[in-house]
C-alpha positions in Angstrom: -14.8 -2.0 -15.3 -13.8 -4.0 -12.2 -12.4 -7.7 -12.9 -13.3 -9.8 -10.5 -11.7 -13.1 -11.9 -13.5 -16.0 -10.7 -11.9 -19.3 -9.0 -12.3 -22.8 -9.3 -13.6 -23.8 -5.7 -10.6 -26.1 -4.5 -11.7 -30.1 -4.0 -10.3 -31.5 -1.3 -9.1 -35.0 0.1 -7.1 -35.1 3.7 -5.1 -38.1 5.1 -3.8 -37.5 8.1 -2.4 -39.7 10.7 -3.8 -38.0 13.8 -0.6 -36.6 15.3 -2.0 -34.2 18.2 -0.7 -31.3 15.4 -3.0 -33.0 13.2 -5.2 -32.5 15.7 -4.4 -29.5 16.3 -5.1 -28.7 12.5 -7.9 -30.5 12.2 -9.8 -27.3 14.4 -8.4 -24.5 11.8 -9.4 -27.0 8.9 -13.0 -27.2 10.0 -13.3 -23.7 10.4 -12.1 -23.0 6.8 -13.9 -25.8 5.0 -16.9 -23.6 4.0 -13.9 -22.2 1.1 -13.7 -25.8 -0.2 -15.0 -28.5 -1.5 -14.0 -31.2 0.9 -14.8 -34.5 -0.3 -12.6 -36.7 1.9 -11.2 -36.6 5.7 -9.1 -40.3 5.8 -7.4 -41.7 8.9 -4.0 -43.4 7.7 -0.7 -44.3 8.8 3.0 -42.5 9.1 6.6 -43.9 9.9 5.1 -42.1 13.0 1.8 -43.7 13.9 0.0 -46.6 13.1 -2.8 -48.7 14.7 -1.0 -50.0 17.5 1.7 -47.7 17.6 1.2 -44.9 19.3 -2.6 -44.2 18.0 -4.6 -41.8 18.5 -7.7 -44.2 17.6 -9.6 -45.4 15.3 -12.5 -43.2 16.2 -10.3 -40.2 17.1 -12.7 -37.3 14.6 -15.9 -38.2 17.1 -15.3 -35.5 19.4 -14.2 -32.7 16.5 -16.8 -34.0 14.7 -19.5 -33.7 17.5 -17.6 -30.1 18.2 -18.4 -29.2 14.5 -21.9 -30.3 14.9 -22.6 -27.8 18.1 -20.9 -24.7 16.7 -22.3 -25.3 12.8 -25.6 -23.7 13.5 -23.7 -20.3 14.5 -21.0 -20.8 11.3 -23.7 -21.0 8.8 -24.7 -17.2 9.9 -21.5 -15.7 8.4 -21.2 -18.4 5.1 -24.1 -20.6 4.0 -21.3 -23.1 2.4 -20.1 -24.9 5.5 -20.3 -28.2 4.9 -23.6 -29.9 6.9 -22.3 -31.8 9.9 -24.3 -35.0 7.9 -22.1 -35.0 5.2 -18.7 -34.2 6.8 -19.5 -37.4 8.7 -20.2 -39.4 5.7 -16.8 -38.4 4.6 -14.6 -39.2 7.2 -13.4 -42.9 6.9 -10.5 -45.2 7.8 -7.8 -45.6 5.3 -4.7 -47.8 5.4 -3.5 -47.8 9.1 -2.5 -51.1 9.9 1.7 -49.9 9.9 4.0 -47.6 8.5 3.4 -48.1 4.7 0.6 -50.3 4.5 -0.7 -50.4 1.1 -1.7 -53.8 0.5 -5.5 -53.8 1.1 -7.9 -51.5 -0.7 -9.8 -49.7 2.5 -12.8 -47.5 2.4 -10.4 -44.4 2.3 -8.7 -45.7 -1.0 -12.0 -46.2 -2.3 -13.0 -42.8 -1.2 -9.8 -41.5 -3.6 -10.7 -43.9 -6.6 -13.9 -43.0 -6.9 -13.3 -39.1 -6.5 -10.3 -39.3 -8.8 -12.3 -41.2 -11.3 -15.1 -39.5 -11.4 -15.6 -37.8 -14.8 -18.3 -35.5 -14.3 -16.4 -32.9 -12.4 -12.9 -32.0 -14.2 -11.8 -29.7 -11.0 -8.0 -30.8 -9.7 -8.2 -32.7 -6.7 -5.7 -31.5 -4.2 -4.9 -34.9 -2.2 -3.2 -33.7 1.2 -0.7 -35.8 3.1 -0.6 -34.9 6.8 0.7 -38.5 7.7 2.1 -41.4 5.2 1.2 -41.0 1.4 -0.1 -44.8 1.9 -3.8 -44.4 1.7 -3.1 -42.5 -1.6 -0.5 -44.8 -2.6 -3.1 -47.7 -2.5 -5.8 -45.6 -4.3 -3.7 -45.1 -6.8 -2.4 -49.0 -7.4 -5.8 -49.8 -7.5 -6.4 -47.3 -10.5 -3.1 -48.5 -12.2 -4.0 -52.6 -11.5 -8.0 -52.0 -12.7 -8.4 -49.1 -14.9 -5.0 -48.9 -16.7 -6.3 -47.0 -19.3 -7.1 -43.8 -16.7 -3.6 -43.2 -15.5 -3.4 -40.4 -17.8 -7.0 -38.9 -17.0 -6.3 -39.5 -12.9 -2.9 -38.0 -13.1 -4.1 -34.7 -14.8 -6.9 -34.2 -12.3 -4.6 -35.5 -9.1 -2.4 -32.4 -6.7 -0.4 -33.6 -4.2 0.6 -31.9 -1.2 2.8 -33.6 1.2 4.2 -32.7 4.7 7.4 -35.0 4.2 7.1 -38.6 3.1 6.0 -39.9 6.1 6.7 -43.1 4.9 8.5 -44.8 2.3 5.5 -45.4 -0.3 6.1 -42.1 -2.5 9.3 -43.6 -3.4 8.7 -47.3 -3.5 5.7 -47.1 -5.8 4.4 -43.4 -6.5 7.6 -42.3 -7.9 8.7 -45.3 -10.0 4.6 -45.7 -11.3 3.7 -42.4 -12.0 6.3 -39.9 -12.5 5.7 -40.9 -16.3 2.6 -39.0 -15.8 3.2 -36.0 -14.7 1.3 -35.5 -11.1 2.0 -32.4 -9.4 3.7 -32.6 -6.5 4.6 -30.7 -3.7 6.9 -32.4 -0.6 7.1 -29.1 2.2 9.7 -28.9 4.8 8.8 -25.4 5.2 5.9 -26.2 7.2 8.2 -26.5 10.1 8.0 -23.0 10.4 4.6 -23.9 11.9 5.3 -26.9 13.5 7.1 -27.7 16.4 10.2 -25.4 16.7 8.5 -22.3 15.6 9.4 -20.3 18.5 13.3 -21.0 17.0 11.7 -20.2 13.3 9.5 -17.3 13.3 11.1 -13.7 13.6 10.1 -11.9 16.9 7.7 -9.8 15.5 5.5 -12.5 14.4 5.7 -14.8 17.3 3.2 -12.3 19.2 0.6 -14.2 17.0 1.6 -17.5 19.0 2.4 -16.8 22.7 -0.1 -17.8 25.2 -1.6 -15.0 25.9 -2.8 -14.2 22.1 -3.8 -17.9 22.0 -5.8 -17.7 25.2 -7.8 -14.6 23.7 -8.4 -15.4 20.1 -8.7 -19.3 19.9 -9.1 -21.4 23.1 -10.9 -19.3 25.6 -14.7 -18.4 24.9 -14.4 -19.7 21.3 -17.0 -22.6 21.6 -16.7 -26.5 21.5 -14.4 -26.8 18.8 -11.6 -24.2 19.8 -11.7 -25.8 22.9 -10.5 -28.8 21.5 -7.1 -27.4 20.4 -4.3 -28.8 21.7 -2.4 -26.1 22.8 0.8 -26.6 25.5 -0.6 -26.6 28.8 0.1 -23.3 29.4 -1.8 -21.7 26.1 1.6 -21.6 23.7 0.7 -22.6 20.3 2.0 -25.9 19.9 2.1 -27.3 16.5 0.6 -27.1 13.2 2.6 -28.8 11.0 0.4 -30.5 8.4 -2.1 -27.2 8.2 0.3 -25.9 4.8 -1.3 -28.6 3.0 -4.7 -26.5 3.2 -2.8 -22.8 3.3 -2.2 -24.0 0.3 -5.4 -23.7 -1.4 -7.3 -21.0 0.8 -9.0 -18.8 -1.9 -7.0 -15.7 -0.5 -6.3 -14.4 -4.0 -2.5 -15.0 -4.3 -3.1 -18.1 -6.8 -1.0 -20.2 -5.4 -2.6 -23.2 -7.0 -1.8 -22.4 -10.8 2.2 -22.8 -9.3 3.9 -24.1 -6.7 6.7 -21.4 -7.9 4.5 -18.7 -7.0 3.9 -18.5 -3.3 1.3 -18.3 -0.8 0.2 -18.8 2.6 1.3 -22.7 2.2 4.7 -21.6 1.4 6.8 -21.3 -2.4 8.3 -24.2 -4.2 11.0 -24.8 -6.9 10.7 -27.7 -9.6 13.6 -29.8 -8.5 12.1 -33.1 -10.8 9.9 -34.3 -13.1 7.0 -32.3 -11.6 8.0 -32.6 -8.4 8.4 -29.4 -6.0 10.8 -29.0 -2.8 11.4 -26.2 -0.5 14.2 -23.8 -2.4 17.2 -24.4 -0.4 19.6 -20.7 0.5 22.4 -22.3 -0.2 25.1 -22.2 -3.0 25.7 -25.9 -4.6 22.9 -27.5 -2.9 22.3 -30.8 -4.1 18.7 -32.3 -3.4 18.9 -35.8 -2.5 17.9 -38.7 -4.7 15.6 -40.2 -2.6 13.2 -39.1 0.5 12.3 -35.4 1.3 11.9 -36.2 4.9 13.0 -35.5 8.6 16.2 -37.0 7.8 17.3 -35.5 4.8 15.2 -31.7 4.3 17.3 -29.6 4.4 15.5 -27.4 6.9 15.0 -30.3 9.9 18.3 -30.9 9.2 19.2 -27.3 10.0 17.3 -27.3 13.0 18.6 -31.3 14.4 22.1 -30.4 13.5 23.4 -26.7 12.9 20.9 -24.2 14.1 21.7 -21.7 15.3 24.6 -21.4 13.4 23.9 -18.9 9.9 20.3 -18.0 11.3 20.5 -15.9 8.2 19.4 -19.1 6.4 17.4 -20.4 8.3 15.0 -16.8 7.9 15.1 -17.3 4.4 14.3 -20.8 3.8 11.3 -20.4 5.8 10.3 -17.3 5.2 8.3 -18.2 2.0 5.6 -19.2 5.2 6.6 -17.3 8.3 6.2 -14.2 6.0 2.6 -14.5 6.3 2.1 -15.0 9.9 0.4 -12.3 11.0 -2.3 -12.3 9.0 -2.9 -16.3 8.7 -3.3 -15.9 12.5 -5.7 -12.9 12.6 -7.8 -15.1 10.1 -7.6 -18.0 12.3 -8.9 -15.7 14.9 -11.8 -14.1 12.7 -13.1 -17.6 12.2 -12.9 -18.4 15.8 -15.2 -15.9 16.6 -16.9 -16.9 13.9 -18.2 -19.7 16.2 -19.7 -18.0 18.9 -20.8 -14.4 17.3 -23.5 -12.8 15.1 -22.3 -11.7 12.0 -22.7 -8.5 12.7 -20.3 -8.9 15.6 -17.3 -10.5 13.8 -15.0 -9.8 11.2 -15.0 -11.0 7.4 -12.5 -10.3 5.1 -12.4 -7.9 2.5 -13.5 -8.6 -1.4 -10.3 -7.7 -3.9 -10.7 -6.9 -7.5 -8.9 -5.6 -10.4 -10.4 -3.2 -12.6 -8.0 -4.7 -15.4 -6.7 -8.6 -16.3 -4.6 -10.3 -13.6 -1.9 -11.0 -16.6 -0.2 -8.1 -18.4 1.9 -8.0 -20.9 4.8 -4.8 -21.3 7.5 -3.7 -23.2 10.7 -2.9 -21.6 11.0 1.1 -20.3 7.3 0.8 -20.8 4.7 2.2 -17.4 2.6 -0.4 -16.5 -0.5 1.4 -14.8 -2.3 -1.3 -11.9 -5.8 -0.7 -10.5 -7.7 -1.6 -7.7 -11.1 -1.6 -6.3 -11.9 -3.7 -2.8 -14.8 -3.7 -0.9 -15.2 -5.0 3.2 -18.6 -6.9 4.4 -18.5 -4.9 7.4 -18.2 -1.3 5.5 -14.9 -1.5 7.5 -12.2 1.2 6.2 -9.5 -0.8 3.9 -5.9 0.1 3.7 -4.3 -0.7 0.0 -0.6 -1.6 -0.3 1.4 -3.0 -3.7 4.4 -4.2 -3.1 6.5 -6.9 -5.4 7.2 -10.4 -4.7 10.6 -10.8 -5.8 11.3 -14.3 -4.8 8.6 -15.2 -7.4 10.1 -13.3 -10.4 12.0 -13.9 -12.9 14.3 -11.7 -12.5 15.9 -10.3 -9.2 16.0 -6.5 -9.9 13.4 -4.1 -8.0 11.1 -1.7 -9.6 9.8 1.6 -7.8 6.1 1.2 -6.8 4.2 5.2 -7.4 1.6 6.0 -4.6 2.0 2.3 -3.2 -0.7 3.0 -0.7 -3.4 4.1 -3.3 -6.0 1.9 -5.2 -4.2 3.5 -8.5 -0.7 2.8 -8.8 2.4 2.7 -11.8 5.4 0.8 -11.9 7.8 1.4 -15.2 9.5 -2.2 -16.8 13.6 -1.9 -16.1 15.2 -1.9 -19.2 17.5 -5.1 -18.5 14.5 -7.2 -17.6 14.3 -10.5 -18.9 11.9 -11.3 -22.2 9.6 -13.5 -21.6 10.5 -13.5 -18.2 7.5 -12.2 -15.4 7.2 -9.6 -12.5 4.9 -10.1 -9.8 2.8 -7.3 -8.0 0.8 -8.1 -5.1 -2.2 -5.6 -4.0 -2.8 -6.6 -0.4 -5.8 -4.8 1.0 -6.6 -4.9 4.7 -9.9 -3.7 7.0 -9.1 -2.0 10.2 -11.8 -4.4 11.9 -11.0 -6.6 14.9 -9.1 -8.8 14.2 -7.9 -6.9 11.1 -7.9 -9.0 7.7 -6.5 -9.1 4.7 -7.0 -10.0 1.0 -5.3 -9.9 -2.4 -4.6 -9.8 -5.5 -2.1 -11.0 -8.0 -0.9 -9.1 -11.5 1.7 -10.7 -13.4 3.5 -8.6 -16.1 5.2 -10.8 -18.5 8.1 -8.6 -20.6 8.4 -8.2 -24.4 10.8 -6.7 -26.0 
């Protein structure tokens, strides 16, 4: 029997200060929000940008929105759950912008937050995205702590944070010190620089094919409709920067299930619990001590790589990012599917493959003992699908390698070494890709936990 495990659809809150990679960002976001729930798009601050200081606008979402509103008609062929143009306007506010760490006012996008946050009749996490300052959320979340008190708890349980730095100093002046008693989950990347600026230093050669000019010209900003068009790309077509868009890899349904840890990787990268319930980037060096304080442009250890040692140990460098470059290839080709999206019939674009199990995504196994894995995938276009399992040994628990039987099969066996750690976990991906244009891929997760 095939086990198609279902997920909870993702709810979603942006802030963003409107950085042109926010910009930038904000195209692939629209084009993706037909797998969400997206319940907020809030303007705020950063130690960046603020009204006044070098802003982008108040009413800088008009033209993406109008963009969104002239290719939507041609979206909704290939997924009825975009988002209606109507309503993504009715969600996209101003938050706290007035300077870097403004907190003091409630504004409609704090409100936006409280309410959502609040709101007891859907129990579905709320993945709260920084792409600027933590401000906004920083205010909603004094207003819950000043007026409902008794909600911390509840709030905090239901509240995911994803943060592209602390763009600002509000995470650790009052999010830190208030709530860490509760528990929020928290991620603060610094691998998304492997998508941001320097990523022509980050990404491998292979992978940067997926960024040059000429693959960006084809697949994303020529012929692609209003909203491609709107990408701000360098002048001459390189891909320029998309720092903040981790925050959303994060929670694509792509069937990694990233959400249930930060510790288990996806496209948004793979974290390690460094506090509390707070998650940096895993740092390649031996006797690394995470700062006290900010996780920012000044202290990361990957900026601080690039600003002040790079290109010295590159080695590093590879494997601190790789937990995102790693999936380059076929983030872009997705990118690309859902560009086309907004200009082709269905029946002339690609859509990615389905990915089951025909067994439970968590096993459990004795030591010595052959775990048998199955798989069954199907593609929307009837294209042909290619299987491979391989392991993801960053993610275990242990550091050993086992040997994968007919890898490239739908059936495949693995046996449990005999010094692996009980209790501890192996994981196996199954990634299954079409052979349509532009290729895409899908997968699936099994975790084996070991017994003895």
């Amino acid at each position: 029997m095939t086990r198609v495990e279902p997920e909870i659809r993702p709810r979603v809150i942006v802030t963003t200060d409107a950085e042109i990679d926010d910009e930038c960002s904000m195209v692939r976001f629209m084009l993706y929000m037909n797998d969400w729930d997206v319940e907020g798009i809030i303007t705020t601050s950063s130690q960046y940008h603020w009204e006044g200081h070098r802003w982008a606008g108040n009413d800088w979402m008009e033209p993406y929105l109008d963009a969104y509103e002239a290719v939507y008609p041609n979206l909704i062929k290939h997924d009825k759950n975009y988002p209606t143009p109507e309503y993504v306007r009715s969600i996209t506010v101003l938050g706290n912008i007035k300077s870097e760490g403004d907190m003091e006012e409630e504004t409609e996008g704090s409100d936006l937050i409280v309410k959502a946050l609040l709101d007891e009749s859907d129990e579905r996490p709320i993945w709260l995205q920084a792409w600027g300052g933590t401000n906004t959320i920083a205010r909603a979340l004094k207003t819950i702590e000043e007026r409902y008190p008794d909600k911390m708890q509840y709030v905090a349980n239901k509240a995911r944070l994803y943060c592209i730095w602390e763009q600002d100093p509000t995470y650790q002046e009052y999010i830190r010190p208030v709530w860490e008693p509760y528990n929020i989950l928290t991620i603060i990347s610094d691998q998304f620089w492997a998508v941001a600026y320097e990523w022509d230093k980050i990404q491998p050669e292979k992978q940067k094919a997926y960024f040059v000019a000429d693959w960006m010209k084809q697949n994303i900003l020529e012929k692609h409709g209003p909203l491609c068009s709107l990408y701000k790309a360098h002048d001459d077509g390189r891909f320029r920067s998309e720092g903040d868009s981790p925050s959303f890899f994060h929670t694509m349904p792509t069937g990694l299930r990233s959400m249930e840890s930060p510790a288990y990787g996806g496209w948004g990268g793979r974290y390690v619990n460094v506090r509390a319930n707070t998650w940096l980037d895993e740092v390649p060096e031996k006797g690394y001590v995470y700062p006290e304080g900010r996780w920012y442009t000044e202290s990361a250890w990957g900026r601080t790589y690039m600003r002040e040692r790079y290109p010295e140990k590159k080695e590093l460098m590879y494997e601190y990012f790789k937990p995102i470059w790693r999936w380059s290839e076929p983030l872009q080709k997705d990118f690309a599917a859902r560009a086309d999206w907004c200009v082709k019939p269905y029946n002339e674009a690609n859509h990615a493959p389905v990915v089951a199990l025909k067994h439970a995504r968590d096993l459990v196994a004795k030591r010595g003992e052959e775990v048998q894995l199955q798989s069954e995938a199907y593609d929307p276009d009837n294209d042909q699908l290619t299987y491979r399992w391989w392991q993801y040994v960053e993610a275990d628990s242990f550091s050993d390698r086992v040997s994968i039987e007919n890898a490239q099969k739908p059936k495949t066996a693995f046996r449990i070494p005999n010094n692996a750690k009980e209790g501890g976990t192996i994981h196996i991906i199954c990634e299954v890709t079409d052979n349509g244009t532009p290729n895409l891929t899908r997968y699936q997760r099994v975790m084996i936990k070991v017994q003895e």
